[in-house]
VOBA-1610 file (N, C-alpha, C; in pm, whole numbers, padded with zeros to 5 digits, always signed):
BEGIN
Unk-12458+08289+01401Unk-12467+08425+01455Unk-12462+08529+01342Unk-12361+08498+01255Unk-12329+08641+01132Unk-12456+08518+00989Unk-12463+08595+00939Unk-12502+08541+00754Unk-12381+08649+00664Unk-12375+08575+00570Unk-12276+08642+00517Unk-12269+08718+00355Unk-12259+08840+00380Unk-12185+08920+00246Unk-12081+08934+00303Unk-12001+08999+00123Unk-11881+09011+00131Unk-11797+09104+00126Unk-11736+09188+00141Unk-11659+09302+00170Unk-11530+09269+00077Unk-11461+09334-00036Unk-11414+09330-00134Unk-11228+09327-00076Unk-11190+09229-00122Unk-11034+09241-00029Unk-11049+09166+00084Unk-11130+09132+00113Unk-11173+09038+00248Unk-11121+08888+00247Unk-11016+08851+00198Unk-10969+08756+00134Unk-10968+08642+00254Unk-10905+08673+00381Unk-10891+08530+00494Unk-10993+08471+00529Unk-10988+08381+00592Unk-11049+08293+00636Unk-11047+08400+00807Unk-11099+08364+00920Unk-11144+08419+01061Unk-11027+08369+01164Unk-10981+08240+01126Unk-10817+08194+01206Unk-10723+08318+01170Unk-10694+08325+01028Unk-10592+08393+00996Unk-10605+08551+01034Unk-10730+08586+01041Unk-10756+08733+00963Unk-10656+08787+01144Unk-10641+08957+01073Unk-10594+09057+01164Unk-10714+09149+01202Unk-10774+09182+01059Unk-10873+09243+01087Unk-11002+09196+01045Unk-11098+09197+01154Unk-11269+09119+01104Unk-11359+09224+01082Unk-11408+09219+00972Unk-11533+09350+00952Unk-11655+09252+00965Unk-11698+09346+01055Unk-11878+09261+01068Unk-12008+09383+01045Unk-12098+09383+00994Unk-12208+09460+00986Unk-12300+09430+01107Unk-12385+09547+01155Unk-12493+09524+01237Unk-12600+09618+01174Unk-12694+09588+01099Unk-12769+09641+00980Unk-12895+09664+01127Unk-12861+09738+01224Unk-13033+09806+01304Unk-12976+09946+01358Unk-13089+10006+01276Unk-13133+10156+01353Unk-13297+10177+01469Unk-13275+10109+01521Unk-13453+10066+01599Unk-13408+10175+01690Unk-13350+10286+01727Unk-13378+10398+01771Unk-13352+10513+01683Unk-13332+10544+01594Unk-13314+10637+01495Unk-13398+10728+01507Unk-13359+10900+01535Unk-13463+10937+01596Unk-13538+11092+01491Unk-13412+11061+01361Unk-13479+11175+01216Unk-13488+11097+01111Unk-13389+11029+01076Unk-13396+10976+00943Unk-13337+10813+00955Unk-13429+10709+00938Unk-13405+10630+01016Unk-13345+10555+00817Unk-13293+10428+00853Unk-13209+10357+00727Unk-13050+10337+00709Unk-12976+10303+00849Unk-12865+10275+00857Unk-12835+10094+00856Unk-12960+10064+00863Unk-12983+09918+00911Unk-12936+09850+00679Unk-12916+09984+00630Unk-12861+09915+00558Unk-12722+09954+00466Unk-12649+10032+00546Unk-12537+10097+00537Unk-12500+09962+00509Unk-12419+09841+00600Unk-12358+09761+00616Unk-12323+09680+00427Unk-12405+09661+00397Unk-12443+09580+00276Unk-12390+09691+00160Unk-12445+09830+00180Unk-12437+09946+00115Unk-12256+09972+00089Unk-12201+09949+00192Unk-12058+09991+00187Unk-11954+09844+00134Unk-12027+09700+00180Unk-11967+09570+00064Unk-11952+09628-00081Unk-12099+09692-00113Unk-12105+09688-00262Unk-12030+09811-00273Unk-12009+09956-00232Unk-11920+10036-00258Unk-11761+09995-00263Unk-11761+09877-00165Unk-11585+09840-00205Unk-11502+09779-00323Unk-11627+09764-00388Unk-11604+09695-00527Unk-11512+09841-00634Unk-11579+09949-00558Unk-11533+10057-00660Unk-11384+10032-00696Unk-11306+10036-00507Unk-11194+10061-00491Unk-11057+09974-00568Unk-10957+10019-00582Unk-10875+09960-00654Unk-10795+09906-00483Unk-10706+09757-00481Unk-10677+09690-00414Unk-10551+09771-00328Unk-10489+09839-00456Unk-10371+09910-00359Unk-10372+10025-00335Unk-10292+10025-00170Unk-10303+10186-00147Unk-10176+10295-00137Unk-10144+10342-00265Unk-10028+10398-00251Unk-09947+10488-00183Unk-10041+10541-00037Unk-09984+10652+00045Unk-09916+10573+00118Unk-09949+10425+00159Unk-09903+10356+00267Unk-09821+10220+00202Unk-09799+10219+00054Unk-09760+10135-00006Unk-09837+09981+00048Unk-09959+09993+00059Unk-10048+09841+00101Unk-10116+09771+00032Unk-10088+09660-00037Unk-10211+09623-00125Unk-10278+09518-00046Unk-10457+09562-00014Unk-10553+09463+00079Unk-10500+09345+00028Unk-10521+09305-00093Unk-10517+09152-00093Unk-10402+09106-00038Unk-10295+09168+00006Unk-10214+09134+00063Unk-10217+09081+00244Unk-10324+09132+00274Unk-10376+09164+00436Unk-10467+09078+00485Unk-10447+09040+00612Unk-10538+08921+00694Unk-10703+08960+00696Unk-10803+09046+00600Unk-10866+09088+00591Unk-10968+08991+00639Unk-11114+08930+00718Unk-11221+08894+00726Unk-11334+08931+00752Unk-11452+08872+00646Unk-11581+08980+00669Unk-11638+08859+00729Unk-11679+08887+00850Unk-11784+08789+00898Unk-11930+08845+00910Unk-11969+08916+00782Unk-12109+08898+00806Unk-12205+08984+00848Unk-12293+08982+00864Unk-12371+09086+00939Unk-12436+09038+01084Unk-12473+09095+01174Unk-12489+09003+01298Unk-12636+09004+01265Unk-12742+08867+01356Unk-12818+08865+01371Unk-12863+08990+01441Unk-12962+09063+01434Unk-13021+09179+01536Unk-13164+09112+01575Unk-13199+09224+01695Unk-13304+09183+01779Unk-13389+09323+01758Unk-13523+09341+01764Unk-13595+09435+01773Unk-13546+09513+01889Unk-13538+09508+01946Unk-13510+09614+02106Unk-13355+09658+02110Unk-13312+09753+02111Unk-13155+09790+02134Unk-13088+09699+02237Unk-13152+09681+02354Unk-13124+09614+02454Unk-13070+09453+02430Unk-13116+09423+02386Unk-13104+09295+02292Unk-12969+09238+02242Unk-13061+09324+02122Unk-12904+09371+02052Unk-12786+09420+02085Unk-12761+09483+02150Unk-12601+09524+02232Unk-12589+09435+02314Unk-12671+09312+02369Unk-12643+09241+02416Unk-12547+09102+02333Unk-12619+09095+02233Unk-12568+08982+02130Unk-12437+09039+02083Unk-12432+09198+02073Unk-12298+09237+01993Unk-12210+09231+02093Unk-12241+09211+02231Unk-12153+09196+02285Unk-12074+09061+02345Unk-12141+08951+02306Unk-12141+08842+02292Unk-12055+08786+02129Unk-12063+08874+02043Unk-12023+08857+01930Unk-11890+08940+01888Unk-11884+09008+01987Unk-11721+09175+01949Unk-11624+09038+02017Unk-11696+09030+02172Unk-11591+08986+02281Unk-11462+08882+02222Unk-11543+08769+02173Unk-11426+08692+02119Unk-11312+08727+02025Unk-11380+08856+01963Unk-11274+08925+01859Unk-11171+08958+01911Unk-11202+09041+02024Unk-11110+09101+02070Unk-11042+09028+02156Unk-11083+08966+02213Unk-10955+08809+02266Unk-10922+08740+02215Unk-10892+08689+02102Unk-10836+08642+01998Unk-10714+08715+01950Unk-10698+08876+01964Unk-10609+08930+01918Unk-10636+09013+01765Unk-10818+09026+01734Unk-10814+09106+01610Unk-10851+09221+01625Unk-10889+09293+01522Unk-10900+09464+01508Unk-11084+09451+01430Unk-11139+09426+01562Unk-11280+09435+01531Unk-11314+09571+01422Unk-11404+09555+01351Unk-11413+09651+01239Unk-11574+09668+01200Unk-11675+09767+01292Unk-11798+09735+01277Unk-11859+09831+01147Unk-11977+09815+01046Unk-12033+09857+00979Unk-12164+09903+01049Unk-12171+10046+01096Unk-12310+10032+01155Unk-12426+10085+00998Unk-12533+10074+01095Unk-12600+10072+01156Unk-12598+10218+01243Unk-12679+10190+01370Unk-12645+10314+01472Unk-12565+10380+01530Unk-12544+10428+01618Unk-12470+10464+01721Unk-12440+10407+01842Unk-12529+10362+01853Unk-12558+10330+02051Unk-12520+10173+02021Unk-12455+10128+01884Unk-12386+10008+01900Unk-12281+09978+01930Unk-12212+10092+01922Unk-12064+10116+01983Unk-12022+10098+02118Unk-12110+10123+02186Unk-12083+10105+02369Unk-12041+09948+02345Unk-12119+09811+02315Unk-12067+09693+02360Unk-11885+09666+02293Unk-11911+09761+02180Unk-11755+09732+02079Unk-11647+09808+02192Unk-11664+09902+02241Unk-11568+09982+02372Unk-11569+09924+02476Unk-11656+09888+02524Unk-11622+09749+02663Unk-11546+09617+02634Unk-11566+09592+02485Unk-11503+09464+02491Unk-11319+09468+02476Unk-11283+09593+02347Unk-11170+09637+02352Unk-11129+09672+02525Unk-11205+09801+02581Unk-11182+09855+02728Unk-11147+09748+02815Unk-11171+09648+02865Unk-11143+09495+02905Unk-11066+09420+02850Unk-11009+09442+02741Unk-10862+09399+02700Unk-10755+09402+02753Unk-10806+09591+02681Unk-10705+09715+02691Unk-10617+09725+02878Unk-10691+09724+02931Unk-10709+09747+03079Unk-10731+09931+03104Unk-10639+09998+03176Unk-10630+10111+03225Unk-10523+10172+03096Unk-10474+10140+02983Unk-10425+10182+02929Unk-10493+10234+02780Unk-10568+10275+02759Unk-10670+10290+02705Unk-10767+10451+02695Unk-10810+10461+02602Unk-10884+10614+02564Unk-10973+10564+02427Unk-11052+10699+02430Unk-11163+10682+02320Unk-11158+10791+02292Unk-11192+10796+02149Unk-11214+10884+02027Unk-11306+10911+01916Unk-11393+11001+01968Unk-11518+10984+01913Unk-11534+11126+01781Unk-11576+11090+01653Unk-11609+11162+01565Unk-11752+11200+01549Unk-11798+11293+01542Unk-11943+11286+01571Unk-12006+11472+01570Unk-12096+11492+01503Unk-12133+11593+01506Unk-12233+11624+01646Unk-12289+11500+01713Unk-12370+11547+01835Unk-12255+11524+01944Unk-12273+11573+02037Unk-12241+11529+02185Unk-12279+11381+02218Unk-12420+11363+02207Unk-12436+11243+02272Unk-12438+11206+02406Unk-12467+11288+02503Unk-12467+11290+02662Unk-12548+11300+02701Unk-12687+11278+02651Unk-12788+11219+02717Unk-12781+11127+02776Unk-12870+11106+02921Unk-12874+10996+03015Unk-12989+10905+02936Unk-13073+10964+02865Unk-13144+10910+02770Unk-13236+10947+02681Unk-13330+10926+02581Unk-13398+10978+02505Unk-13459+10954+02453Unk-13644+10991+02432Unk-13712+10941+02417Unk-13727+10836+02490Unk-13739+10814+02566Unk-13769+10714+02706Unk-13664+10601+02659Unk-13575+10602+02623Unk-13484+10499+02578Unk-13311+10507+02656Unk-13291+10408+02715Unk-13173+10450+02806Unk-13010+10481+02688Unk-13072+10345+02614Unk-12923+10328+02543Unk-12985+10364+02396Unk-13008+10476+02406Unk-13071+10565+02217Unk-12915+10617+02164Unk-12943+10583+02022Unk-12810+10628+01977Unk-12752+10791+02039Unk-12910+10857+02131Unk-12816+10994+02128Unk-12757+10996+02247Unk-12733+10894+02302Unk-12684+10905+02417Unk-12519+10811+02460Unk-12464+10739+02346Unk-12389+10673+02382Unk-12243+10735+02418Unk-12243+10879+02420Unk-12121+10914+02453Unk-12103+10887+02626Unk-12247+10936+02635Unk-12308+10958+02785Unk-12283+10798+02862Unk-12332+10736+02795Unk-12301+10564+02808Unk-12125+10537+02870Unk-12052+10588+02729Unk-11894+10518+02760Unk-11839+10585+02857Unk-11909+10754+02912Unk-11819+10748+02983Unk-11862+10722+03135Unk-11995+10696+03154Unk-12074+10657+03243Unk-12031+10509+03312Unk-11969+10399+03180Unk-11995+10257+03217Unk-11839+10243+03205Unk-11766+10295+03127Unk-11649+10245+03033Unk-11498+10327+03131Unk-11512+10471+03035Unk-11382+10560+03055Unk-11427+10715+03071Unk-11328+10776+03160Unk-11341+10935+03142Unk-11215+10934+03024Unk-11132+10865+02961Unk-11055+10876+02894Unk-11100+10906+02720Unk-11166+11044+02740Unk-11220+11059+02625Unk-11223+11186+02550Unk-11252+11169+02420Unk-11227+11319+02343Unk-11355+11279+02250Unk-11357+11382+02216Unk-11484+11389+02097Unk-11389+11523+02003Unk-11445+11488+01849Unk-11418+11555+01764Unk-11527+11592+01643Unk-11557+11754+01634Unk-11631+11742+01525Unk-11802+11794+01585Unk-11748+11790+01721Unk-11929+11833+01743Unk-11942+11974+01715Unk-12068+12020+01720Unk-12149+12112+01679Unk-12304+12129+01719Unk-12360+12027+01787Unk-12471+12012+01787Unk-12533+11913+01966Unk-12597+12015+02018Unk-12670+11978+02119Unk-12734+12068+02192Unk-12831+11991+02273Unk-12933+12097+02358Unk-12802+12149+02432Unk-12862+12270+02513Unk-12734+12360+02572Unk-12706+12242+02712Unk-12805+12177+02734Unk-12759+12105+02894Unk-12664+11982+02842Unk-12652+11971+02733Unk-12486+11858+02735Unk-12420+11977+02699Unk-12403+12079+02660Unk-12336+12204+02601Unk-12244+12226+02787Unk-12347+12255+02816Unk-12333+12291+02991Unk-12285+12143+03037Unk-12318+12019+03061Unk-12264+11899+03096Unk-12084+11868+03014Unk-12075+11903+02936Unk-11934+11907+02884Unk-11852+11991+02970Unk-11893+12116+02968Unk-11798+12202+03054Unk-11775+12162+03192Unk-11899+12155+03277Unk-11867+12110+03383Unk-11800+11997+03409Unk-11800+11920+03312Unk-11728+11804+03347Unk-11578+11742+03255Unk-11503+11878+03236Unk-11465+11896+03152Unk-11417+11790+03064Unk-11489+11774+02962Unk-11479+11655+02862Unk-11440+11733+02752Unk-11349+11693+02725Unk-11263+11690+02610Unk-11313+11727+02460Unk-11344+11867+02447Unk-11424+11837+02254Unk-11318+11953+02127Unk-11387+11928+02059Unk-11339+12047+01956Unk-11455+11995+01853Unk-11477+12107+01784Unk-11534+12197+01705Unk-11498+12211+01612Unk-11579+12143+01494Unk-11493+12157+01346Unk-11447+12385+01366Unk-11479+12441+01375Unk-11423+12590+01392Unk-11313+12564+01497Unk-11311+12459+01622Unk-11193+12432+01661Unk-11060+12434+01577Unk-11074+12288+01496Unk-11026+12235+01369Unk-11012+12272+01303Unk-11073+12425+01254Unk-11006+12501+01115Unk-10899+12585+01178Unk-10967+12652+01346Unk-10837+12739+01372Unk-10723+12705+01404Unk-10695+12520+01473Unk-10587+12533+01496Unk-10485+12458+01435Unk-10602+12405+01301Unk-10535+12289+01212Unk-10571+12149+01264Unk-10552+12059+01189Unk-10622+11944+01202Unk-10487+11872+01267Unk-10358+11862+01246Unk-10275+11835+01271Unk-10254+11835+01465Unk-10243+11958+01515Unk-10261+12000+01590Unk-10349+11941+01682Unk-10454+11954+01659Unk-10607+11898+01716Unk-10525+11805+01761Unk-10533+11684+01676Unk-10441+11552+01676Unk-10353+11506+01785Unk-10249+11589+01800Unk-10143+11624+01864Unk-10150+11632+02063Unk-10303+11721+02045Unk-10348+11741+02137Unk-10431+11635+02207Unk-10517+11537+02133Unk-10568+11454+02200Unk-10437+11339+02228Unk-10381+11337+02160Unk-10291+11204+02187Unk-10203+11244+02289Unk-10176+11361+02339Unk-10096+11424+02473Unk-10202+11428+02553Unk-10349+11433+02551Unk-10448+11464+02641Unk-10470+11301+02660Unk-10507+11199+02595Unk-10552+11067+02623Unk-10400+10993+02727Unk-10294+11011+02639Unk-10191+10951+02717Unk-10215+10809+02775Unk-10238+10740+02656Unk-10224+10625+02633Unk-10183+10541+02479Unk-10189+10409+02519Unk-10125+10333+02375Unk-10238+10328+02309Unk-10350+10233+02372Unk-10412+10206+02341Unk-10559+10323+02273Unk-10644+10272+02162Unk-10786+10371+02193Unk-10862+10289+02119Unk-11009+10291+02132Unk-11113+10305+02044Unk-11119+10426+01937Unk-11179+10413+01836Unk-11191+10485+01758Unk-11352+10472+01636Unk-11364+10550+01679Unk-11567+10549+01630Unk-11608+10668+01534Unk-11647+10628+01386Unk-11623+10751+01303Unk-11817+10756+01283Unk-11844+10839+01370Unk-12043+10897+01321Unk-12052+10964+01167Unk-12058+10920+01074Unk-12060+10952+00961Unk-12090+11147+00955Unk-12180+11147+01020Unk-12219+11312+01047Unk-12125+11358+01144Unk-12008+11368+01154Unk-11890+11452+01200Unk-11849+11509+01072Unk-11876+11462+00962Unk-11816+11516+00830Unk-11911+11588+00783Unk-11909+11732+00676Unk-11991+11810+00657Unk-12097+11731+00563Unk-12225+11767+00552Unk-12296+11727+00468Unk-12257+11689+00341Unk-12215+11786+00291Unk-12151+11870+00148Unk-12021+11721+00106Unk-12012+11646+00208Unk-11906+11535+00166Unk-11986+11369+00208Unk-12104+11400+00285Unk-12199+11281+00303Unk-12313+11307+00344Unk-12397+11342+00238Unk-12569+11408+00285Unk-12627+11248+00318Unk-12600+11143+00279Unk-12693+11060+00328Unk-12696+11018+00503Unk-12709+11063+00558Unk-12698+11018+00704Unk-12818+11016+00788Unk-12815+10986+00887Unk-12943+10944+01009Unk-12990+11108+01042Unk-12905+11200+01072Unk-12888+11292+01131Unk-12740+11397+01049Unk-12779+11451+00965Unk-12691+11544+00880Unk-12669+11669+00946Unk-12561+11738+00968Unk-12547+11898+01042Unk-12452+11939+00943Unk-12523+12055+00936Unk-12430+12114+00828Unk-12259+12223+00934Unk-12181+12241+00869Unk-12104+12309+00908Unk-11960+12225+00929Unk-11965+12136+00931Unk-11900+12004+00987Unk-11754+11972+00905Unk-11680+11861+00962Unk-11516+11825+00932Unk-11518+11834+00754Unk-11406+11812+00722Unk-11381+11799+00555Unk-11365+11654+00525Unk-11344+11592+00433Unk-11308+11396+00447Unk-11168+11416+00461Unk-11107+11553+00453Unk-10962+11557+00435Unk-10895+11553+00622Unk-10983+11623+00674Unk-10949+11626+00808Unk-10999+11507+00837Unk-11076+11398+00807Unk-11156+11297+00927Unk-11008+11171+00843Unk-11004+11175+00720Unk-10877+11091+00707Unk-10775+11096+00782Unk-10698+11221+00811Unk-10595+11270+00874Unk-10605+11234+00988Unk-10721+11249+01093Unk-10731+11175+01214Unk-10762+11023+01156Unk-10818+10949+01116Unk-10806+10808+01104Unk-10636+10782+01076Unk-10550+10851+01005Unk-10416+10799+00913Unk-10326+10848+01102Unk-10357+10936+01177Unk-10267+10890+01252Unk-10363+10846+01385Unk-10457+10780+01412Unk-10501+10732+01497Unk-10512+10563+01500Unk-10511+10551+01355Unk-10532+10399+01358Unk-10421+10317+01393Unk-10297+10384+01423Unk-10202+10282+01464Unk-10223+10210+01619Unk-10261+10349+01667Unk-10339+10309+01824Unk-10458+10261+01867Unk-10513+10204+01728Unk-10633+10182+01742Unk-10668+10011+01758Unk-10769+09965+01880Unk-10749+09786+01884Unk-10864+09764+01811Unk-10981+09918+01798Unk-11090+09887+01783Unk-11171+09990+01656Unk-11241+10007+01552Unk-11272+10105+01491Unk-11413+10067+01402Unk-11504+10164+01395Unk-11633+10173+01363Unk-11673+10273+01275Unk-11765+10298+01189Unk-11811+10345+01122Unk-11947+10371+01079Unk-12026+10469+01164Unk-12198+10449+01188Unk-12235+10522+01104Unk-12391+10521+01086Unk-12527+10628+01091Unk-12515+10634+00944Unk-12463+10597+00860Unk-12494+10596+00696Unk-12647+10557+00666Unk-12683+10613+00628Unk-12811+10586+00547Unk-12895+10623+00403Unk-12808+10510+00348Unk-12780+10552+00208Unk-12916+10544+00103Unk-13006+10524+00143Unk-13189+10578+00098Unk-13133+10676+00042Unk-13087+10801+00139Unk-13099+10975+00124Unk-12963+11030+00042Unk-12871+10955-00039Unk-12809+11011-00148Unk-12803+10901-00261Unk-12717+10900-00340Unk-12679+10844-00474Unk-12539+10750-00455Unk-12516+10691-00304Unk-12414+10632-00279Unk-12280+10703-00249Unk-12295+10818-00228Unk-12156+10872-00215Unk-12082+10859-00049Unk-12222+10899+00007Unk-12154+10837+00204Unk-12094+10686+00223Unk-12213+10618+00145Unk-12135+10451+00168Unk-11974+10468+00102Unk-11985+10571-00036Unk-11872+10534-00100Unk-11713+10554+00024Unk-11793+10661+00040Unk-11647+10779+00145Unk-11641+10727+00293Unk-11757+10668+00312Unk-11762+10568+00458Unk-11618+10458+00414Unk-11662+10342+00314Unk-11562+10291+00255Unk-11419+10292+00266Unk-11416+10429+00195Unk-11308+10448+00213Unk-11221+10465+00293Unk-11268+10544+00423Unk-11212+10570+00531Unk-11149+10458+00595Unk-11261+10360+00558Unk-11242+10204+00670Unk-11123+10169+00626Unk-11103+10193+00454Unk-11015+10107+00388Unk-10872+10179+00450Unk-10856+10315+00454Unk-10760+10401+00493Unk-10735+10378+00679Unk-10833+10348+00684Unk-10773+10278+00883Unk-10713+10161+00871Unk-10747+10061+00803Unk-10705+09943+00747Unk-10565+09965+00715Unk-10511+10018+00628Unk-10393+10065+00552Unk-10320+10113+00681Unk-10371+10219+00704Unk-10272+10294+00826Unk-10213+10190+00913Unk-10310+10115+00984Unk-10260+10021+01089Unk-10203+09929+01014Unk-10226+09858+00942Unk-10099+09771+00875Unk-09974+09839+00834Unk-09968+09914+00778Unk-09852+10020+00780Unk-09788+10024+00896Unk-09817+10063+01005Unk-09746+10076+01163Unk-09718+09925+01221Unk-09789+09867+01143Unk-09725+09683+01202Unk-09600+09651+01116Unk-09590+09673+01030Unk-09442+09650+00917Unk-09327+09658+01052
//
């Protein structure tokens, strides 16, 4: 099912590991700048940068049940494919690990939230980083297009949801948010009321243990990751999207990292994608001590 590269610190074997990082290298709906299909590979070789220990959380990876299994086979059709990833998350997450995806797209995330969501049971919420909305019923004649998977989780999955970081959509999810009042903020949210705060607020608004947690590379301003599928300028700092990963990942069963498409810079998104993963990594081992 997976072929395998390697992800740096990735030291266990798949019995032992806590946490499994897997790549899914397809953007087959990408609908500006298509080349996430090789983020996955892009962010192995950026982990080489990193040094092993992390001193905010006193963690050194090699110390940690770390496993890379690989990149998944993909299928031409999205349909397909979220089918296989969902065939391929499921066992993760019944086993007891902290699935860890490299996208690729967006709209790969729905099978990674059903399989956690079916764990989890009713105790459970999602947390989405992301400069679009994503509440399309569909797009471009495509049901499950990356611009629609918010629209997806909470359609199939949970109303137990927040989004962070948007900025960007036709006015009818603008208008579909309100009416249905879904949960967002606004990097101008986020500057006025502090990032801290924000924080504070979803975890009193979700009111649960459990969450997903899904970082769209374009929730962060250009100016800190121009290579992406879909870049908006105006967007989070890496200082705020850490701060929500450093206190979300303790609650987190499940966490992702999309839409890199590192063609369109000099490696710096894979680098700071990287990192983040490595800093969710850290956090949640930290809260298991």
């Amino acid at each position: 099912m997976f072929h395998k590269p390697e992800m740096m610190d990735a030291l266990s074997d798949y019995a032992s590991a806590r946490y499994v990082i897997f790549g899914v290298p397809f953007d087959g709906t990408s609908s500006y700048r298509s080349g996430s299909r090789w983020a996955p590979d892009a962010m192995r070789q950026a982990s080489a940068n990193f040094e092993t220990y992390n001193a905010y959380f006193d963690v050194d990876y090699e110390d940690l049940q770390i496993h890379d299994a690989g990149n998944l086979e993909h299928y031409t059709t999205v349909e397909q494919t979220l089918e296989e990833l969902a065939f391929a998350v499921e066992p993760i997450v019944a086993d007891g690990k902290i699935p860890i995806m490299l996208g690729g797209e967006h709209s790969l995330t729905l099978p990674c939230v059903k399989a956690c969501a079916k764990q989890a049971g009713d105790d459970f919420g999602v947390v989405v980083l992301d400069a679009h909305f994503d509440l399309r019923p569909e797009y471009g004649g495509v049901k499950y297009n990356h611009a629609c998977v918010s629209r997806h989780i909470l359609d199939e999955i949970t109303d137990n949801y927040v989004t962070i970081g948007v900025r960007s959509g036709p006015k009818e999810e603008w208008v579909f948010a309100k009416d249905n009042d879904i949960r967002h903020y606004t990097p101008d949210d986020v500057r006025e009321k502090g990032i801290k705060k924000v924080i504070s607020d979803v975890i009193d608004y979700l009111d649960c243990s459990q969450i997903y947690l899904s970082l769209d590379m374009d929730a962060l301003d250009p100016a800190y990751a121009p290579g992406l599928g879909t870049p908006e300028p105006f967007g989070l700092s890496d200082i705020e999207v850490r701060e929500v990963i450093h206190r979300l990942a303790p609650m987190s069963v499940g966490f992702d990292v999309m839409e890199i498409a590192p063609e369109y810079d000099n490696g710096q998104s894979a680098l700071l994608g990287t990192k983040l993963l490595r800093e969710f990594i850290a956090a949640h081992a930290a809260s298991e001590r």
